[in-house]
C-alpha positions as CSV (number, residue, x, y, z in Angstrom):
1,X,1.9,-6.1,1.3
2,X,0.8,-8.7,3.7
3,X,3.3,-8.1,6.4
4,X,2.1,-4.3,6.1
5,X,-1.5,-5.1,6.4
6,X,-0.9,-6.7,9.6
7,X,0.8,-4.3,10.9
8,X,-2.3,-1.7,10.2
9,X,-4.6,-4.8,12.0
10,X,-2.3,-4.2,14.8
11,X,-4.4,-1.5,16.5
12,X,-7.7,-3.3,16.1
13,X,-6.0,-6.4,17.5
14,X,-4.5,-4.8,20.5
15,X,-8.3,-3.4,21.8
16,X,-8.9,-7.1,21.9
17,X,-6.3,-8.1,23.3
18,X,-7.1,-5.4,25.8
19,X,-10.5,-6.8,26.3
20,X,-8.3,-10.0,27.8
21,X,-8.0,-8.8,31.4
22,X,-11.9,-9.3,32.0
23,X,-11.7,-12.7,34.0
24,X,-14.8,-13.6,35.4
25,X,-14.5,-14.0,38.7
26,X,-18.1,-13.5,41.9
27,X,-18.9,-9.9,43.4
28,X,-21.4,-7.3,42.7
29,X,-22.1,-4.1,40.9
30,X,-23.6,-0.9,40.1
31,X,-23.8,-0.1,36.6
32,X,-25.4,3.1,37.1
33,X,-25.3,5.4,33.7
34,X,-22.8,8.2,34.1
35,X,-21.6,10.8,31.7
36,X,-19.9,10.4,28.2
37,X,-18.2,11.7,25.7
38,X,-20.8,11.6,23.3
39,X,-24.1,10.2,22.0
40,X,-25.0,6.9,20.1
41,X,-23.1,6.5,17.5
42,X,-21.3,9.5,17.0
43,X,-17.9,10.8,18.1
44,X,-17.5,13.2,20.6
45,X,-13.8,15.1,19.3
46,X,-14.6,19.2,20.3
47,X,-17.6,18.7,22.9
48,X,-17.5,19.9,26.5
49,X,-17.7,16.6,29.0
50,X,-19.8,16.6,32.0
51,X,-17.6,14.3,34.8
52,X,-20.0,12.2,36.3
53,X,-20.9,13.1,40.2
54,X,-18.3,10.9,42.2
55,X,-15.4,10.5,39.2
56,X,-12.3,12.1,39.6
57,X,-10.8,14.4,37.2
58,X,-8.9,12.4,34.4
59,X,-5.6,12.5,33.7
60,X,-3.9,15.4,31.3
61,X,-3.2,13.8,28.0
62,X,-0.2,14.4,26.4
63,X,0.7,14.7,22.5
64,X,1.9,11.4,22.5
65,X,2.1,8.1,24.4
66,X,3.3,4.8,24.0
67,X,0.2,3.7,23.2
68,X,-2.1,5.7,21.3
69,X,-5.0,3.9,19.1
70,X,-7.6,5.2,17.7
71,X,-10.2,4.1,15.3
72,X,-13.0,6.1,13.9
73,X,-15.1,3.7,12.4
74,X,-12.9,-0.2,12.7
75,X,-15.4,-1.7,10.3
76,X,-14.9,0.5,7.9
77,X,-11.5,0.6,8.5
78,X,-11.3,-3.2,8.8
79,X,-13.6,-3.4,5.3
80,X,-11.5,-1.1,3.3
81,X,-8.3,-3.4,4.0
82,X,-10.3,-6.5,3.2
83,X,-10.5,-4.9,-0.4
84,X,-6.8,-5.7,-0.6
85,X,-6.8,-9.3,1.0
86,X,-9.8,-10.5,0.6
87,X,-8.8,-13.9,2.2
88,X,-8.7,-12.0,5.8
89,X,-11.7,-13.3,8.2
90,X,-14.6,-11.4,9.2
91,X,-13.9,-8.5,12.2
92,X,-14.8,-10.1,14.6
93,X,-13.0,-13.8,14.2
94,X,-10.2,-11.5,14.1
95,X,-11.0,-10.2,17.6
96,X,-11.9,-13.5,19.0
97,X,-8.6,-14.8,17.3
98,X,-6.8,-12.2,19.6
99,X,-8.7,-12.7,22.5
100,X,-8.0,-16.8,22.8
101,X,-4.6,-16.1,21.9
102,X,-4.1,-14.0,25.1
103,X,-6.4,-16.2,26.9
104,X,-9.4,-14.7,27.1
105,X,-12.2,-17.4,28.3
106,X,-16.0,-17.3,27.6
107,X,-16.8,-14.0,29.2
108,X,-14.1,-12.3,26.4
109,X,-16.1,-14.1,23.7
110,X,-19.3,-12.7,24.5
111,X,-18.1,-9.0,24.9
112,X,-16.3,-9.4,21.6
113,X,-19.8,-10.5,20.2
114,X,-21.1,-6.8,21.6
115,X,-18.5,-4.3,21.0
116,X,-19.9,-2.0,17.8
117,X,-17.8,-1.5,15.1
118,X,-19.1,1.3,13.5
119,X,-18.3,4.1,16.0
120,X,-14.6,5.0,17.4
121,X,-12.3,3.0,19.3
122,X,-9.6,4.7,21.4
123,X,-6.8,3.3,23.7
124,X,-3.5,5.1,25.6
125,X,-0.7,4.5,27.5
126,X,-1.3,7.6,30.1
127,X,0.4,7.9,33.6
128,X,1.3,4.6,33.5
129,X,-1.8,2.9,32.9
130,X,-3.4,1.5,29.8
131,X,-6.9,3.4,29.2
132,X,-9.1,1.3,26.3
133,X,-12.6,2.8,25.8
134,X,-14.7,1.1,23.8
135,X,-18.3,1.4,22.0
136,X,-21.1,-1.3,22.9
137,X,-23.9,-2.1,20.6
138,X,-27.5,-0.3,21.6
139,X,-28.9,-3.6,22.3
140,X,-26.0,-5.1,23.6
141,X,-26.1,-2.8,26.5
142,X,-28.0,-5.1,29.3
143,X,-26.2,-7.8,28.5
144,X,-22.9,-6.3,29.1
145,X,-24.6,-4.8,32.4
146,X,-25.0,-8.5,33.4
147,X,-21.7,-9.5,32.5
148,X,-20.3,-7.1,35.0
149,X,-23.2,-7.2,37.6
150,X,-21.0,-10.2,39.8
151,X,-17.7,-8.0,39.6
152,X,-17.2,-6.2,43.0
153,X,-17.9,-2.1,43.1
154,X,-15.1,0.6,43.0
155,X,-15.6,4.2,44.0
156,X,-19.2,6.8,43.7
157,X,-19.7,6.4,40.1
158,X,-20.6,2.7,38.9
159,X,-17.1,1.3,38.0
160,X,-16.7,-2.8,39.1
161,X,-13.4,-4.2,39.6
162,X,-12.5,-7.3,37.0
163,X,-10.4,-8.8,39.3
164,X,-7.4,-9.4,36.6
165,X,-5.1,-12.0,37.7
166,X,-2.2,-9.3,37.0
167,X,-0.4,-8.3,34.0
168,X,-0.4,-4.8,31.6
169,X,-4.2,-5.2,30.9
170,X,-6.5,-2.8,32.6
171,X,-8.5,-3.8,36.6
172,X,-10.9,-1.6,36.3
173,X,-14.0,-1.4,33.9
174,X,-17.0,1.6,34.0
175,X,-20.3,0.8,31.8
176,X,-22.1,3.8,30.7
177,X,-24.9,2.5,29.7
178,X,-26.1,5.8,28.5
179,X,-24.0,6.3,25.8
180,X,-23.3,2.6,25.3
181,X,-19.6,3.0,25.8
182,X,-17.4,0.6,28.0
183,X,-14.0,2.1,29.4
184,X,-11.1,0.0,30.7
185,X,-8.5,1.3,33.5
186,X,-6.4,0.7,36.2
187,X,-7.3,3.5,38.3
188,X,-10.4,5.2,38.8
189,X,-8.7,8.4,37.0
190,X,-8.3,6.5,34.1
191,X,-11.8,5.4,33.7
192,X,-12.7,9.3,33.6
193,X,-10.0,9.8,31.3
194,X,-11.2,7.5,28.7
195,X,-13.9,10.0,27.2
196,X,-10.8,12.1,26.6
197,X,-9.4,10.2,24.1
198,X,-11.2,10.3,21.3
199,X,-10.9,14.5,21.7
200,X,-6.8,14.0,21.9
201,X,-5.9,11.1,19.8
202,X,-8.5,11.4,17.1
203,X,-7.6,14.0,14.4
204,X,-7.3,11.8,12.0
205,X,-10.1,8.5,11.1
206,X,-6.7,6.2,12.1
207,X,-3.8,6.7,14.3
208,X,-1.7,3.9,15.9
209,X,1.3,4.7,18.3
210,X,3.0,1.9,19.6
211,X,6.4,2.3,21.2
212,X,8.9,0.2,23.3
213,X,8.5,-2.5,26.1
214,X,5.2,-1.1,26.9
215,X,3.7,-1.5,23.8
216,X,5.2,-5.1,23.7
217,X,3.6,-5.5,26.9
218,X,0.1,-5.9,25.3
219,X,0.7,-6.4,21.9
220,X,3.6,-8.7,22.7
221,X,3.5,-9.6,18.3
222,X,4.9,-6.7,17.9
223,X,8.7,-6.7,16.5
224,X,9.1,-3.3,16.5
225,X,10.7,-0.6,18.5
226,X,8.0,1.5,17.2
227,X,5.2,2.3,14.6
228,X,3.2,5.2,13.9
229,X,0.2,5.3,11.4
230,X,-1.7,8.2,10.6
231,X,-4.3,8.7,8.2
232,X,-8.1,8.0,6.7
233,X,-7.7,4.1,6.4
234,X,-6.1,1.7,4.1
235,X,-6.4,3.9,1.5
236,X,-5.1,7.3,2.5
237,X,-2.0,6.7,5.4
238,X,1.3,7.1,6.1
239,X,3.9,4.8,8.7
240,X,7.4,4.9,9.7
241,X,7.9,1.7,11.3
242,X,11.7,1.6,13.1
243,X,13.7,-1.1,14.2
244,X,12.3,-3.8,11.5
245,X,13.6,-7.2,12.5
246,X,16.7,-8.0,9.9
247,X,14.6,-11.2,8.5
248,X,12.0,-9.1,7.2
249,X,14.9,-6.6,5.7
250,X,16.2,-9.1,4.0
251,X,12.9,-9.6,1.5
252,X,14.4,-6.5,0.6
253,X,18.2,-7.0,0.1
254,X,18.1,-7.4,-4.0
255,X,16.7,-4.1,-3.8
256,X,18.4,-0.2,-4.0
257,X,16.7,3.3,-3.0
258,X,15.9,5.0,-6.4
259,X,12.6,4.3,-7.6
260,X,11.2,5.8,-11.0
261,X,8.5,7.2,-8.9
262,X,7.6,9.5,-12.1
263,X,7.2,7.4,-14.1
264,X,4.1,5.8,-12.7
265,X,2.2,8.9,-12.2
266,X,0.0,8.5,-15.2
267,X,-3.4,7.4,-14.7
268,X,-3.4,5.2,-17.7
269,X,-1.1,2.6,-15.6
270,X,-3.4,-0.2,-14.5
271,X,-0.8,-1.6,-12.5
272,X,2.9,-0.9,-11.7
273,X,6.2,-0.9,-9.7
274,X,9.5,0.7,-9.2
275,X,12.4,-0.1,-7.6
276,X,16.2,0.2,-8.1
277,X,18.2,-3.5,-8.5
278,X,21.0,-3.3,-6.5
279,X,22.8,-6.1,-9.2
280,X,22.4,-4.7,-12.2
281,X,26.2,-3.5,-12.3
282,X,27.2,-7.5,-11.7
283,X,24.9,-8.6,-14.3
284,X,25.9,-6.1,-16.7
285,X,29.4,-7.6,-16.5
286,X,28.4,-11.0,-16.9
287,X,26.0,-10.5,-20.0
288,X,28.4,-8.9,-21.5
289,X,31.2,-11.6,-20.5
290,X,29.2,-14.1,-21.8
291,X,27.8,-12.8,-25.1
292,X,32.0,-12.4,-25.4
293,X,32.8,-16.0,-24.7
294,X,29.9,-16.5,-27.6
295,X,31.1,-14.2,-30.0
296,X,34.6,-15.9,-29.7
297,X,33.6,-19.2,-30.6
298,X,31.7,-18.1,-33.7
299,X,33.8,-18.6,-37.2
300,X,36.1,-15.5,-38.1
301,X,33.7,-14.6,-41.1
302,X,31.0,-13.3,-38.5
303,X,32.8,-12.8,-35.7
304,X,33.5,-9.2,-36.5
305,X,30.2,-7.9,-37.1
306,X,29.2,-10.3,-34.4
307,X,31.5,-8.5,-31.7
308,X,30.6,-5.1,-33.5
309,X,27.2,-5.7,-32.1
310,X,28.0,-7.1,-28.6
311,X,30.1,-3.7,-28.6
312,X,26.8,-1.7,-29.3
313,X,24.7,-3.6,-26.7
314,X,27.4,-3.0,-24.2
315,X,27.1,0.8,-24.7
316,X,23.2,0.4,-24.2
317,X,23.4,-1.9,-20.7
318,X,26.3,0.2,-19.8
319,X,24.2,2.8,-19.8
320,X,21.4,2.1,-17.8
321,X,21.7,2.8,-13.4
322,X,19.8,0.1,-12.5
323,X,16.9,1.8,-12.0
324,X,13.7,0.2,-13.2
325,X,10.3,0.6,-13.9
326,X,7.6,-2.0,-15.1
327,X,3.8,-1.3,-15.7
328,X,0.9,-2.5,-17.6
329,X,-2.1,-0.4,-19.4
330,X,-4.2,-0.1,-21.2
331,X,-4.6,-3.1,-21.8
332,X,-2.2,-5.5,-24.1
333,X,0.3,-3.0,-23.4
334,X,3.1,-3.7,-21.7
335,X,5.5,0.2,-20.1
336,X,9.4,0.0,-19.2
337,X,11.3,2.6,-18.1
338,X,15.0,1.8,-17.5
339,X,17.2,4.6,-15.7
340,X,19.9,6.9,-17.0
341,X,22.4,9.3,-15.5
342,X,22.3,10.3,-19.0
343,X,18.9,9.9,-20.7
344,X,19.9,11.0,-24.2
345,X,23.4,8.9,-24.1
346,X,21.4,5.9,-23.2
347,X,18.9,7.2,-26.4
348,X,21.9,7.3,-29.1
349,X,23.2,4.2,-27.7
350,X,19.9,2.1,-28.5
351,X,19.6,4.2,-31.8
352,X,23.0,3.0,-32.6
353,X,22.2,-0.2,-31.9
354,X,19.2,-0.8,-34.0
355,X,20.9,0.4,-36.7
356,X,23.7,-1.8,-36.6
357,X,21.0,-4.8,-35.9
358,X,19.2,-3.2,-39.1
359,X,22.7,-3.6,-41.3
360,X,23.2,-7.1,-40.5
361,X,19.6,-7.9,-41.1
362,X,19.6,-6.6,-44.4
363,X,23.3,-8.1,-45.4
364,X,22.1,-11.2,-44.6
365,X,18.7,-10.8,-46.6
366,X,20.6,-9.9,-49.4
367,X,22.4,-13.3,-49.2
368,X,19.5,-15.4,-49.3
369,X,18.5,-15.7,-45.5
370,X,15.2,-14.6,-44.0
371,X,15.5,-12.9,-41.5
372,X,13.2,-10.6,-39.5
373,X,12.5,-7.1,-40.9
374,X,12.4,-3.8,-38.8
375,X,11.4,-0.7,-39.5
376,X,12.4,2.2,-37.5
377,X,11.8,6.1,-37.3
378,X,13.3,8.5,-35.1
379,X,11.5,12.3,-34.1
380,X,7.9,10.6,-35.3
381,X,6.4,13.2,-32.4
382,X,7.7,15.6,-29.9
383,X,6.1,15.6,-26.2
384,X,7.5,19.0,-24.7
385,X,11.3,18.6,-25.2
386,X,11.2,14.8,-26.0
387,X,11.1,13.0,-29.1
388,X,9.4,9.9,-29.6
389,X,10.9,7.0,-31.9
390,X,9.4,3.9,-33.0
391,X,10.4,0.7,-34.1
392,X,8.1,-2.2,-35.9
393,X,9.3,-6.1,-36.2
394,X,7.1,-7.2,-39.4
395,X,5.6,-9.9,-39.3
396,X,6.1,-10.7,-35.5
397,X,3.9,-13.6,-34.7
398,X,6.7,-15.9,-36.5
399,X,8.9,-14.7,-34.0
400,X,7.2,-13.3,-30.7
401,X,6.8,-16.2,-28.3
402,X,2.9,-17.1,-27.9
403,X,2.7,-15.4,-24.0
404,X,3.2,-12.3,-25.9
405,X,1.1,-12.5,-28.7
406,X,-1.5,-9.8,-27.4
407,X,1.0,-7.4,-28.0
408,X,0.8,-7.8,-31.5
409,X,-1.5,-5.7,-33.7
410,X,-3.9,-6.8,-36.3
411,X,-1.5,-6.2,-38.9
412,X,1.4,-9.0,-37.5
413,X,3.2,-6.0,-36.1
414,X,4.7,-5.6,-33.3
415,X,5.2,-1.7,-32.1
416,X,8.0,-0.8,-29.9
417,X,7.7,3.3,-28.9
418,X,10.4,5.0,-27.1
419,X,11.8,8.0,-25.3
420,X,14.5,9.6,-23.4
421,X,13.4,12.5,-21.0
422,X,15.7,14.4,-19.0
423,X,14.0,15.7,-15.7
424,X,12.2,11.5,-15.8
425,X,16.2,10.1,-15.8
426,X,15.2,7.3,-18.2
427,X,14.6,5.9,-21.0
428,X,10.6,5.2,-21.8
429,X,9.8,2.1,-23.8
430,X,5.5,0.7,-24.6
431,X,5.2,-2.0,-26.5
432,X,1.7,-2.7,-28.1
433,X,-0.4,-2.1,-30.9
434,X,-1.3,1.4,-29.9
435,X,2.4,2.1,-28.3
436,X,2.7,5.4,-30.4
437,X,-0.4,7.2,-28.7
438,X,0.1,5.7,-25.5
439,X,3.8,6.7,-25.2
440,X,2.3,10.7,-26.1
441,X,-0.2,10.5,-23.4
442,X,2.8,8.9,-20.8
443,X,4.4,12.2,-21.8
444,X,1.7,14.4,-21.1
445,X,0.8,12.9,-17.8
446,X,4.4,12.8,-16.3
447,X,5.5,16.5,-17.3
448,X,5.1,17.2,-14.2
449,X,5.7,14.2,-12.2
450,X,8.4,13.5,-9.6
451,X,11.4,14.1,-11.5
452,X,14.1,11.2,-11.0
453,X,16.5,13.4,-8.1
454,X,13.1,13.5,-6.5
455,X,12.3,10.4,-5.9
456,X,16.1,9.3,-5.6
457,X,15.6,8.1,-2.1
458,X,12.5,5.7,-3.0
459,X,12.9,2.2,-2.3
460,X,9.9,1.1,-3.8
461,X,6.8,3.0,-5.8
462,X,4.0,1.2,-7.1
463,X,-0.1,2.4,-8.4
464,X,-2.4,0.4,-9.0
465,X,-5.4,1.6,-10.9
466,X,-8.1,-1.2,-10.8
467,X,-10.1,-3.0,-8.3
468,X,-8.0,-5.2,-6.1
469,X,-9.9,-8.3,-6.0
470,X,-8.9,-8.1,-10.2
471,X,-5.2,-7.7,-9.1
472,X,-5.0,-9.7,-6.2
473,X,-4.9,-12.8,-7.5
474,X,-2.7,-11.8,-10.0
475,X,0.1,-11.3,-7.3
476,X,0.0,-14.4,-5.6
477,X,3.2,-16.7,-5.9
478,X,2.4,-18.7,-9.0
479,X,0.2,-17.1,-10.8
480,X,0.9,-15.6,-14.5
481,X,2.4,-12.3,-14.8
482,X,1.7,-12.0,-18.2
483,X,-2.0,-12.5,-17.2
484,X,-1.6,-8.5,-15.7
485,X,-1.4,-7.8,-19.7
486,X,-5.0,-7.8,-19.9
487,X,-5.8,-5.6,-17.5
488,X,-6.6,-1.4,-17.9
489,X,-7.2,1.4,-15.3
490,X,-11.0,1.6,-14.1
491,X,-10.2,4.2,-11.6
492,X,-8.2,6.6,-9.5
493,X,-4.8,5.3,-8.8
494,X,-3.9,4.1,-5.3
495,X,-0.4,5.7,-5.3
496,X,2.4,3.7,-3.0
497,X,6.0,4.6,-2.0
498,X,8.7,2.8,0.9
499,X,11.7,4.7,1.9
500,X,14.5,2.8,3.9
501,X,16.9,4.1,6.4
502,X,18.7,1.6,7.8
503,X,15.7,-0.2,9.8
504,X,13.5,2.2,9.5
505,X,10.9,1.7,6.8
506,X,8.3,4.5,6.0
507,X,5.7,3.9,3.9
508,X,2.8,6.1,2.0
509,X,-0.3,5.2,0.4
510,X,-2.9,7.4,-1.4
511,X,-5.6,6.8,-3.2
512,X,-9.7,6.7,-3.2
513,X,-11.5,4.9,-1.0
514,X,-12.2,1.4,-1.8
515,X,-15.7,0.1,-1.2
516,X,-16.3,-1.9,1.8
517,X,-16.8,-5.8,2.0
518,X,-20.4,-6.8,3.5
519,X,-20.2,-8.6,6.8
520,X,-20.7,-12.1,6.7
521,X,-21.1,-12.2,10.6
522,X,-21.9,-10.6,13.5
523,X,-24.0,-7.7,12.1
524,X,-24.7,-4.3,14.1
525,X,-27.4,-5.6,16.2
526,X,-29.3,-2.9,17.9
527,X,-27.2,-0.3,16.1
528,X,-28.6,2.8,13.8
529,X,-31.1,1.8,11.6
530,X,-28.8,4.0,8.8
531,X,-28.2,1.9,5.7
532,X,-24.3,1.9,5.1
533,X,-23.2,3.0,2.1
534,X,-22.2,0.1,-1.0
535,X,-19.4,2.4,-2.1
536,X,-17.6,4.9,-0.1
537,X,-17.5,8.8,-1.3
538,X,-14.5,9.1,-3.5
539,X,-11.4,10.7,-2.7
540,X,-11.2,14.8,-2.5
541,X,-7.8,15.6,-3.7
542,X,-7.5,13.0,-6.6
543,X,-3.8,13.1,-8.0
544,X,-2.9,16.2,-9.9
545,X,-3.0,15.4,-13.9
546,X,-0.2,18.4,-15.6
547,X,-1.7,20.3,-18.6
548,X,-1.4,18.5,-21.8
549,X,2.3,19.6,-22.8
550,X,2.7,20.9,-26.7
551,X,2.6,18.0,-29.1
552,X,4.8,18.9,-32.0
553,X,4.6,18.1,-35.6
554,X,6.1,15.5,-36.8
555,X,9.9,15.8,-37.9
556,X,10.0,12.5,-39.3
557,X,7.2,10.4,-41.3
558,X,5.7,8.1,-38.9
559,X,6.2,4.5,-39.3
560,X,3.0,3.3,-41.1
């Protein structure tokens, strides 16, 4: 997710970089108040603008343009994405960053130090001019007013030229010190446009357009031939990002469209992903080649039942498509879901196979050897029209390695569940001491879900179900998978899925909104007196849960 977060920074970062075309230079200027688009603090989408005596009539706006940023609240915003990296700096370092990287000298330092982050931020690309208006803090307003005060005066309404040494950033700036806003333009027009934007661009909290060499122009880190964002903020959006650089595809070449993107939409899932290995046919072949090289080398006297079994596990890997699915919850529980064209050939194939493991086990126990001992039941429950089986290694801890021991129940035992749906295209495997109950209630959430053709054309699908500062550091390179084990869902899934097509990635995330992370500099000075909210209003449309499906009686005695 890193190289996705950035990519969601981009439109903050581009407003400062926009703010890098203010070079200080001698003059004068009126900064006279003039009309805006709306009042302090508030965004100003549906009201009638007054043109201030003097400005010219702004420019039409069209749908699109190849810019378009806009930012209903960038704190927030900012905050809410901070909840997932935590290690990101405060807003604005990040602006400041951005504004010595594109050179930006004192005066950009200070105006980053007085731009407010708590009301909207808008920028376009119109009539061949970039157009950036954004909001000052109330008490920031003079000294922005002296800032501009030595720039030289443009037209009848208070705008100063900046006197840019050239380049796509904008010449012209207009202070309305009235509604504390600060618009950037190259014309005069575009200065009166800039109350527009909010109005055209701002339907949604986010939206980001950035497209081709103009785009490039001012955020020149962009690798893209275009992205478009839309949505509330980090938690609720969807992007299509097209022409991703082929170094950042291939992170992604060990992996196939065909994500079990069912499969994870059970709210018991604290954590976990999806994907399709684009291998598994190649590995198949060698397992199996190798477990043959084994089996030959074994004395004749086993060798049979030996390549009996290898037989029997062929029939198993053979069937699986190489879709997978791996997730954690609750906690010491550990969900797989492997793909099947068939589902219930891939079920009679595993059956088989435990029974033949189940023959040899007890041949050899009758012989002297010890040996593990399973137990195994088929049709313990039903779930709608699946079955549930179960399987139980006795005494486990003698032979589960120690990483794994919280799987294991009080008892010694460890409890392997399983099932084969149709519509889900795969087989469904918990393993835990409560894997019976937890496999029914997988059943009953994902009766409904995205059946496997549905989410054939998934490259990835993840949830994630706790807080991400838990999970974070459970994903960094190094750390302990197994650690994820502990963990269970404490809240409304954050649902993600990525779709490919050649170099066009599209992504989708929804989930509730994630508190924001307090500000550790450059507070709202000035600004509403409003205590912010310590936890954002949960999401509206939390994801659908189906209608507990029929849970049969059992056909079979369950495995005690």
């Amino acid at each position: 997710m890193p190289r996705l977060q950035r990519l969601f920074l981009l439109g903050a970062l581009s407003l400062g970089l926009a703010a890098g075309a203010c070079k200080r230079t001698t003059g004068s200027s009126d900064t006279s108040p003039g009309s805006s688009s709306g009042d302090d603090g508030g965004s100003t989408r549906g009201r009638r603008i007054r043109r201030q005596p003097g400005m010219p009539r702004p420019h039409r706006l069209p749908a699109s343009a190849p810019i378009v940023i806009h930012l209903e609240r960038p704190a927030k915003a900012l905050g809410g994405l901070r909840a997932y990296a935590p290690e990101l700096p405060d807003d604005r370092v990040l602006l400041r960053q951005a504004v010595t990287d594109a050179g930006g000298g004192p005066f950009e330092s200070q105006l980053v130090t007085m731009i407010d982050l708590e009301r909207p931020w808008d920028a376009a690309f119109v009539e061949g001019e970039l157009i950036v208006q954004m909001p000052i803090l109330a008490a920031r307003v003079s000294a922005v007013a002296a800032l501009l005060a030595d720039k030289p005066p443009v037209g009848r309404f208070g705008a100063v030229d900046l006197q840019s040494t050239g380049g796509p950033t904008p010449k012209l700036a207009w202070l309305d010190a009235e509604h504390a806003t600060l618009t950037l333009a190259d014309t005069e027009q575009g200065l009166a446009t800039g109350s527009k934007l909010a109005a055209a661009y701002g339907k949604q909290a986010v939206r980001v357009d950035l497209q081709g060499a103009e785009a490039r122009k001012v955020a020149p880190q962009l690798r893209l031939e275009s992205l478009e964002l839309r949505g509330a903020g980090p938690h609720d959006f969807e992007a299509t990002a097209v022409g991703v650089p082929p170094e950042l595809l291939a992170q992604l070449s060990k992996l196939d469209a065909g994500a079990l993107t069912g499969l994870l939409e059970s709210p018991g899932i604290a954590a976990g992903g999806s994907s399709r290995y684009t291998d598994y046919a190649n590995d198949v072949k060698s397992i199996l080649a190798d477990l043959k090289r084994q089996v030959d080398r074994q004395s004749f006297i086993v060798q049979g039942n030996l390549e009996n079994l290898r037989q029997r596990l062929a029939a198993v890997l053979r069937s699986w498509n190489g879709r997978t699915m791996v997730g954690v919850g609750p906690a010491k529980h550990l969900r797989l879901g492997f793909g099947a064209d068939d589902p219930s050939k891939m079920g009679g194939a595993i059956f088989y196979l435990i029974s033949g493991i189940n023959d040899n086990l007890g041949m050899a126990r009758s012989i002297g050897f010890e040996v593990p001992k399973l137990r195994f039941a088929r049709n313990v429950r039903t779930v709608g029209e699946s079955n549930v089986a179960v399987l139980v290694l006795e005494k486990a801890r003698k032979y589960v390695p120690a990483e794994l021991a919280p799987l294991v129940d009080d008892r010694g035992e460890l409890r392997i569940t399983m099932s084969f749906p149709k519509r889900l295209g795969a087989g469904m495997f918990v393993i835990g001491p409560g894997a019976e109950s937890t496999l029914v209630q997988w059943l009953e959430d994902t009766q409904k879900a995205t059946s496997a053709s549905d989410s054939a054309g998934d490259l990835i699908a993840a949830t994630a179900a706790v807080d991400p500062t838990t999970l974070a550091p459970m994903l960094q390179p190094g750390a302990d998978p197994l650690a994820m084990l502990g963990l269970s869902a404490d809240r409304e899934p954050t649902r993600v899925v990525v779709q490919r097509d050649g170099t066009t990635v599209k992504v989708r995330v929804k989930g509730p909104e994630i508190a924001v992370m307090p500000k550790r500099i450059g507070a709202r000075r000035g600004a509403s007196d409003a205590p912010a909210p310590t936890r954002a209003a949960p999401s509206t449309s939390p994801p659908a849960r189906a209608k507990p499906s029929r849970v049969g009686p059992a056909r079979a005695k369950p495995v005690d």
